[in-house]
RODREN-994521 format. One record per residue (C-alpha): residue number from 1; residue in one letter; z, x, y. Coordinates in steps of 0.2 Angstrom, whole numbers. Layout:
<sites>
 pos code    up  east north
 NUM    a     Z     X     Y
...
</sites>
This chain:
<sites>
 pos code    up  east north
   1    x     8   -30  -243
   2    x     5   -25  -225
   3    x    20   -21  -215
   4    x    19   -35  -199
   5    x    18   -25  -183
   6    x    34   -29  -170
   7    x    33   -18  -158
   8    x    19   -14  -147
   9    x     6   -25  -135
  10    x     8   -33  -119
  11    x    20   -43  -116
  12    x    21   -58  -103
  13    x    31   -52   -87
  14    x    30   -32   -91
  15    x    24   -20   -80
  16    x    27   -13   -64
  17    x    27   -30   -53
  18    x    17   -30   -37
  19    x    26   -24   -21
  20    x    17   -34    -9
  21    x    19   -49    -2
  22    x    -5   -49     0
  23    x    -3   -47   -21
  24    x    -9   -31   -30
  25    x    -7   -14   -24
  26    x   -20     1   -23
  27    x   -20    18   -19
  28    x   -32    26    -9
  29    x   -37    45    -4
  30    x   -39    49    15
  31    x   -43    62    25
  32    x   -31    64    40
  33    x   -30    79    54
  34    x   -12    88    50
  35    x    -5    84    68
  36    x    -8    67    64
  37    x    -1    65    49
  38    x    15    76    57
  39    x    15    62    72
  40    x    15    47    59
  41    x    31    55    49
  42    x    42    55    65
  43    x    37    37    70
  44    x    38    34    50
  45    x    56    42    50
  46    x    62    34    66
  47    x    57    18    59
  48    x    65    19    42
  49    x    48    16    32
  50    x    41    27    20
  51    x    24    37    22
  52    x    14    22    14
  53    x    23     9    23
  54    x    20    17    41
  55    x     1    17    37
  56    x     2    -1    31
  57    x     9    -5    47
  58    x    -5     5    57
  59    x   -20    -4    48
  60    x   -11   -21    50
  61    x    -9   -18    68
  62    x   -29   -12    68
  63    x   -34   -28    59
  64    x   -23   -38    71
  65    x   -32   -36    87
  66    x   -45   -45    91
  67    x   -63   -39    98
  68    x   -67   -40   113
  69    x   -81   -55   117
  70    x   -98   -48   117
  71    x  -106   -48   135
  72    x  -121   -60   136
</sites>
């Protein structure tokens, strides 16, 4: 007789869960001049937010504004 499997598989409610409000979370690979990047981990230090987090930050303030109306 075959030997019934218990361990193994996925499970409902394993895994890392998301850690983001917006859902799922992905990494992506940019390229940065160093004296930026230096400026963004003081701000990100003074502010108490991780690398990551200060960039999330930045490109939700970017997204936030509005353009400017187009001249007719």
């Amino acid at each position: 007789m075959a030997k019934k499997k218990t361990r193994g598989g996925k499970r409902e409610g394993a895994g890392r869960k998301a850690s983001s409000p917006e859902g799922s979370v992905i990494t992506i690979a940019v390229s940065v001049p160093s004296g930026l990047v230096e400026q963004l981990d003081v701000r990100a230090d003074q502010e108490g937010w991780s690398r990551s987090g200060a960039v999330t930050h930045a490109i939700r303030g970017l997204l936030s504004k509005r353009k400017p109306a187009a001249k007719s």
